[in-house]
N, C-alpha and C positions, 0 to 999 in steps of 0.2 A: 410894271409889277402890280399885280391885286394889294387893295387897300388891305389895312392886317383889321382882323376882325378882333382883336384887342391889342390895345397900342398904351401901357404905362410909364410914365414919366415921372419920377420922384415922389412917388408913392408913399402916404405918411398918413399914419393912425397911431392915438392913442388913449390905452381904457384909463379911468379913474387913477390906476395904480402907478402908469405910466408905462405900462405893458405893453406893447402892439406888435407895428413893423415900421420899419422906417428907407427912407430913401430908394422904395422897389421899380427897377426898371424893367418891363418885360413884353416883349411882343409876341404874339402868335399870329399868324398866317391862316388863312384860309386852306384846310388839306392838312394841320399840322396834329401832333399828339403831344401834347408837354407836357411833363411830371413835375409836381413841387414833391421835394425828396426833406427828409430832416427830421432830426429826433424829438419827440413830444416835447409840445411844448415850443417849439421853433417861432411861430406863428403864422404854420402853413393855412389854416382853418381862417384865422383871422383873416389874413392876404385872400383868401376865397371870397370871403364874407364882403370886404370893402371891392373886390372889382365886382361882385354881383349886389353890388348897391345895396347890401341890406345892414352896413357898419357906413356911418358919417358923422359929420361933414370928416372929409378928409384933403391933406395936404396933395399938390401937385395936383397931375393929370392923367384920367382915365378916358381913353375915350374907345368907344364901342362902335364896332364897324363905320367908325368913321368922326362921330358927334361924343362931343361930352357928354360923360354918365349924370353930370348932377343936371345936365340940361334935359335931358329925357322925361319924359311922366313913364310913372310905374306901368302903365299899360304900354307906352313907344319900348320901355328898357324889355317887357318880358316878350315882346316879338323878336328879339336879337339875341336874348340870351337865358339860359335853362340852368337849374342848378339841381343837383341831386346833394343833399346836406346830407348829413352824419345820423341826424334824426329823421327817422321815415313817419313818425305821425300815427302810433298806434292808436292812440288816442280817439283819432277824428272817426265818428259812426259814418264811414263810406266802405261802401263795396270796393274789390278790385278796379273796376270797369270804372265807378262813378269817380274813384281817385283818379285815374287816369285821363280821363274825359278834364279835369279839373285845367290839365294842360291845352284845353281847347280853346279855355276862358278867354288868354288876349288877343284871340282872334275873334271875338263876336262882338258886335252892335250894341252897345248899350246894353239893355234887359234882355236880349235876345236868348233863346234856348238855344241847345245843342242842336243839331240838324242830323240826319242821317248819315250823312257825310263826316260830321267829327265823329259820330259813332264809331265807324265803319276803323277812321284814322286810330281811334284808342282800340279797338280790340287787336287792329294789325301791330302797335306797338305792344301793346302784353304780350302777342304772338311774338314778337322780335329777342323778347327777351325771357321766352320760354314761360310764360304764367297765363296763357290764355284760357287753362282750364279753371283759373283762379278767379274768375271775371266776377263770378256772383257772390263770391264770397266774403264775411267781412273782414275789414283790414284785422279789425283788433284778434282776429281769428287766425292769421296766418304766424307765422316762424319768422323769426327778423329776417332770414333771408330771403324767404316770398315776400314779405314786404318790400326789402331793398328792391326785389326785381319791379314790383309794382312802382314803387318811385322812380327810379329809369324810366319804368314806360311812360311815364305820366312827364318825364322832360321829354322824351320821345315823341310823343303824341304835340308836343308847344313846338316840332319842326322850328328851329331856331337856327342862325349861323352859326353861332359859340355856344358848349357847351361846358360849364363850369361842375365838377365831381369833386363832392370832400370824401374822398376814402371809401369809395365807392364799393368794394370789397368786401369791407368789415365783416360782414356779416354770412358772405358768398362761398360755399362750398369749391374744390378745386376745380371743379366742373363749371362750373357757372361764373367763375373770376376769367379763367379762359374763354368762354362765350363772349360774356360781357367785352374782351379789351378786343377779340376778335369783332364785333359789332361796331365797337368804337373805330376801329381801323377803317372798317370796310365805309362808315359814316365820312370820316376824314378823308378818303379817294370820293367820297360823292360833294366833298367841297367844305365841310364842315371843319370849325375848328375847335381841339379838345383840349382844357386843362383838366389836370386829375390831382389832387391829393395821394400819392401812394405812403404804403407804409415797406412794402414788397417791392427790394433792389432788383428783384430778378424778374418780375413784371416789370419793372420799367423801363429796362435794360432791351428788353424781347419789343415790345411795345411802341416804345418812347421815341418819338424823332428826337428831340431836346429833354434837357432835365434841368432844372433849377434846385441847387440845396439851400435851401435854408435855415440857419441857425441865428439865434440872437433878434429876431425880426429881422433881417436881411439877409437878403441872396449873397451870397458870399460868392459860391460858383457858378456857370450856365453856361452850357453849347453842346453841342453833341453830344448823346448819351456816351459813344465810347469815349468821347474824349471828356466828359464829369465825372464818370464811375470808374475814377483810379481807385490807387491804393491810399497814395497818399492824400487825397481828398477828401476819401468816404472816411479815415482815421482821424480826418482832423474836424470834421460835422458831426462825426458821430461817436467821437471819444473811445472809440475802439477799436483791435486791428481784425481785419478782413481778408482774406484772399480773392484775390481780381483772378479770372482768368475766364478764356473764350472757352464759348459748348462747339462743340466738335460739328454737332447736328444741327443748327440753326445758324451756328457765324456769330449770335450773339453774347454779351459778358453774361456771366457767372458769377454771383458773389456770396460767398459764405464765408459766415462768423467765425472767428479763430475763439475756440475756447480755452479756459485759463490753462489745460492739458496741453492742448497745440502750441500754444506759444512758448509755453516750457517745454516741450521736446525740439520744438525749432531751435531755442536760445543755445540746447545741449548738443543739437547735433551742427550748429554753425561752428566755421572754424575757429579755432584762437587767433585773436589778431594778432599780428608780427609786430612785435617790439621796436 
């Protein structure tokens, strides 16, 4: 069997407050798509943060296609692994093109410049994710969602094994949330392996080889999407009841919210129980 391009063992962080995640076990495979699923505030973000190395020291064992993450240098960790965070970095005075190019960095020599060739590599990932005509333009100039697509590209362009996604989405039009997980799929058949942050049951349902819930800082649930995205699972992560059921047109679950109406008309039209 291929080595898993992330391999967690008792995974344990904690902030100042004593806030984190504790005890997280989780592997992903090379080819794979996994979803960290869970209501604000869970410590999906967190769990992101400490396996792409940028929250420590931490408890137990991470190890990245292969080698421990605290053993790595910041340039061996960003050949292995890519992160698209929550913040896209409006901030920083770069063009589309030069943000994305930025993913070139832990592959060059020392002081070395960009070569033709990583050029070439960022404008085909803004292609990849639909912002190639965005190329010259400044970041602080675009709409969170061209941004968001320029941070993709720019993990894109870092050709990595694993790639690590905090809510990738956020910010993504209906159009471009389906792009995007279709790119991530067709990445994971080319050998890649994908965590994602979702917030959206039903992308990760469609999506997701695996899903992981987490609440409390710990994974409570994990294994196949159909088999995590019950009823009674998703009610007890997420403190509210749901309706589970298959789409007709894809084979995949469906999940939506029961509102406080639906559940009072379910309560009145269930039978009387038998005395």
């Amino acid at each position: 069997m291929a080595e898993p391009a992330l391999a967690a063992r008792g995974v344990g962080f904690a902030y100042r407050d004593g806030h984190g995640v504790a005890e997280v076990d989780l592997e992903v495979a090379p080819g794979e798509v996994v979803g960290l699923l869970g209501p604000n505030g869970a410590g999906k973000s967190t769990l992101i943060r400490v396996l792409a190395g940028v929250l420590g020291p931490y408890r137990g064992s991470i190890r990245v296609c292969g080698d421990e993450l605290s053993g790595l240098t910041r340039r061996e960790l960003a050949r292995r692994l890519a992160v698209v965070p929550q913040e896209s970095g409006a901030e920083v005075p770069f063009t589309a093109l030069e943000t994305a190019l930025l993913g070139r960095h832990p592959h060059l020599a020392g002081l070395a410049f960009e070569s033709d060739r990583d050029v070439e590599l960022a404008r085909r990932a803004l292609a990849r994710v639909g912002a190639a005509e965005l190329a010259h333009r400044p970041l602080a100039e675009l709409s969170s969602g061209e941004r968001q697509r320029v941070v993709v590209a720019r993990a894109l362009a870092q050709d990595t094994p694993l790639l690590l996604l905090d809510e990738p989405t956020s910010f993504l039009d209906l159009r471009y949330q389906v792009e995007l997980f279709d790119l991530l799929r067709e990445l994971a058949r080319g050998g890649r392996a994908v965590v994602a942050v979702l917030h959206d049951l039903n992308l990760a349902a469609e999506y997701c080889d695996r899903v992981a819930l987490v609440a409390g800082g710990r994974i409570v649930v994990a294994g196949a999407t159909a088999e995590a995205l019950t009823y009674a699972h998703l009610t007890r992560v997420y403190g509210t009841e749901v309706y589970v059921d298959v789409n007709d047109l894809t084979g995949a679950l469906v999940v939506t919210p029961l509102s406080a109406r639906a559940r009072e008309r379910l309560r009145r039209e269930q039978p009387a129980a038998t005395p």
